[in-house]
N, C-alpha and C positions, 0 to 999 in steps of 0.2 A: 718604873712601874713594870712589872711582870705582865709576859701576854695572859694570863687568867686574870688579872684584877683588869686588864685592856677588854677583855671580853666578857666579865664582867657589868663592864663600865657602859659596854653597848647593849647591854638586856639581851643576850643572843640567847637562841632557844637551847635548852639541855635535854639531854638521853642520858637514858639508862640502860645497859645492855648487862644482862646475864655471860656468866661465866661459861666459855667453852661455844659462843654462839657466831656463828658466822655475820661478821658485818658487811666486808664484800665479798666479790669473787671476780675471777676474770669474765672478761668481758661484760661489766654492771657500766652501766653509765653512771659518774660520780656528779648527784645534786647535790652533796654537801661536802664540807671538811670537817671534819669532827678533829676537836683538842681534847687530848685526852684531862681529865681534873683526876681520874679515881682509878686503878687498877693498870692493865695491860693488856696491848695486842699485838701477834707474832703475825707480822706478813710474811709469807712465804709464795715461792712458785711450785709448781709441776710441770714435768715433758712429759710429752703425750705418748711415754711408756711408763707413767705413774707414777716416777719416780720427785720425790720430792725435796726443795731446798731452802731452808731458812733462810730471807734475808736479813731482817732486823725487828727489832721489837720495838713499840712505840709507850712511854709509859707518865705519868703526871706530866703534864706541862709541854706536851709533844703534840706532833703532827703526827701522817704520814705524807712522805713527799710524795710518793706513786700516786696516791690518792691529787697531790696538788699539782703535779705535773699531765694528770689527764685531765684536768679541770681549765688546767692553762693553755693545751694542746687542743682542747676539745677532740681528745681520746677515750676511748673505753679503758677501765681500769686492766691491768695488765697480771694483775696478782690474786691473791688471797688471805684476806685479812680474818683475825677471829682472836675471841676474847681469849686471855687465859684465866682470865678473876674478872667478877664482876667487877664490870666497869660503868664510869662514867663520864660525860664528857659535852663540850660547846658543839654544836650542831651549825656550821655556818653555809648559807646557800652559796652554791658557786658563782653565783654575781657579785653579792658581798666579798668573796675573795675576792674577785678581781679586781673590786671598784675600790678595796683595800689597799692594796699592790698601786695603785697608781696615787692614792690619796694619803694613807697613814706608815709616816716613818717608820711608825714599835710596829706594825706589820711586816712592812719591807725587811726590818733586822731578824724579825723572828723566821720568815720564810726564809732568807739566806740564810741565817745561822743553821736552819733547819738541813736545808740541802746543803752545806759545807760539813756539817755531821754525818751524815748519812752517806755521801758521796765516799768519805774519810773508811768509816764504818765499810763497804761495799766494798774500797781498794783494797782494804786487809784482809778483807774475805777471798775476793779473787788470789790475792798475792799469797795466803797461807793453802789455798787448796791446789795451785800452780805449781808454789814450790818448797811444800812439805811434805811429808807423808802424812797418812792417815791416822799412824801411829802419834807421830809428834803431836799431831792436831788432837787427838784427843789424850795426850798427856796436856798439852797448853789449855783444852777446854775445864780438865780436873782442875788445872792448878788455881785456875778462874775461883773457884771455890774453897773458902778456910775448911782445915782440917777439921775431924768430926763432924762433918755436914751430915746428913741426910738428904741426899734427891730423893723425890716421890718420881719418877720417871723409869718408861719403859725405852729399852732400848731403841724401839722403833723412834722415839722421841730424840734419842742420842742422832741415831743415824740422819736424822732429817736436819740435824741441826750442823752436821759435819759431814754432808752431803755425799751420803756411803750406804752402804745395804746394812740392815739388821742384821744377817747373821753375819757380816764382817764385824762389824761392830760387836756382836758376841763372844765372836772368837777374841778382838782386842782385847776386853774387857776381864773376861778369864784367864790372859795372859799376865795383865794387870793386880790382878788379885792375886796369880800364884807369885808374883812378885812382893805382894805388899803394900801396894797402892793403894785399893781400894776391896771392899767388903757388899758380893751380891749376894741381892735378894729378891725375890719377885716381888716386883714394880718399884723396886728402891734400891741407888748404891749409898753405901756408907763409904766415904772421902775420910782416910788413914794418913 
């Protein structure tokens, strides 16, 4: 059984959140775990000179751990989470987690599988921004994407997601293009 037909099965309350809407932020005390069923959401950080960095995105059939490790810690939420597309999703109170975690099996496999992904996710992160350049990183991030894509995205999107300044990331990108790679346009690349 899937943890949505599991959560499901328990009548757990659901939300609805619009697109582009902050769910948490740092420092929120986390009352609930929200599974996502419908759309996505980009957690990310800030340091406190503004600069911002993607960590993962959470999307159908997911957590966030941040969100479950301050729940378990009885920590304030550490990040910033927010929709990219309307979303929706299980609203579970943070008792329910916990009293889950000791009681139900498909619980216990879905929060471990969840923090063994994520944890997985977070090492590659660290290890490509440690010891790659900037460049590679965002030739590996294009290649992420089939040929004739179209992103709807602003650089400033790029740079947060490859943990870099906007106008670096311009200058890449321009570089990129007069090579062949890629085809800019305000608020969109085209992936050649």
């Amino acid at each position: 059984m899937s943890i949505l037909n599991f959560l499901a099965q328990k009548s757990v309350k659901t939300i609805q959140v619009p697109k582009f809407a902050q769910v948490s932020q740092a420092g929120d005390d986390c009352e609930y775990l929200i599974v996502l069923t419908k759309g996505s959401v980009k957690v990310s950080t800030t340091s406190e000179e503004g600069k911002s960095i993607t960590l993962y995105y959470i999307y159908s059939g997911e957590s966030c751990v941040l969100t479950a490790s301050s729940i378990m810690n009885h920590q304030p939420f550490n990040a910033c989470a927010t929709t990219q597309d309307d979303s929706e999703g299980y609203m579970i109170p943070k008792q329910q987690v916990l009293s889950w975690l000791k009681t139900e099996p498909q619980w216990q496999n879905f929060m471990f599988g969840l923090l063994e992904k994520r944890m997985g996710e977070l090492l590659n992160k660290v290890n490509q921004l440690a010891f790659n350049s900037l460049e590679s990183r965002l030739l590996h991030w294009i290649s992420q994407h089939p040929s004739d894509t179209t992103l709807e995205m602003t650089h400033q999107t790029i740079a947060e997601e490859l943990a870099s300044s906007r106008e670096v990331i311009s200058r890449l990108l321009k570089k990129l293009e007069q090579q062949g790679h890629v085809k800019l346009y305000r608020g969109k690349i085209i992936i050649l």
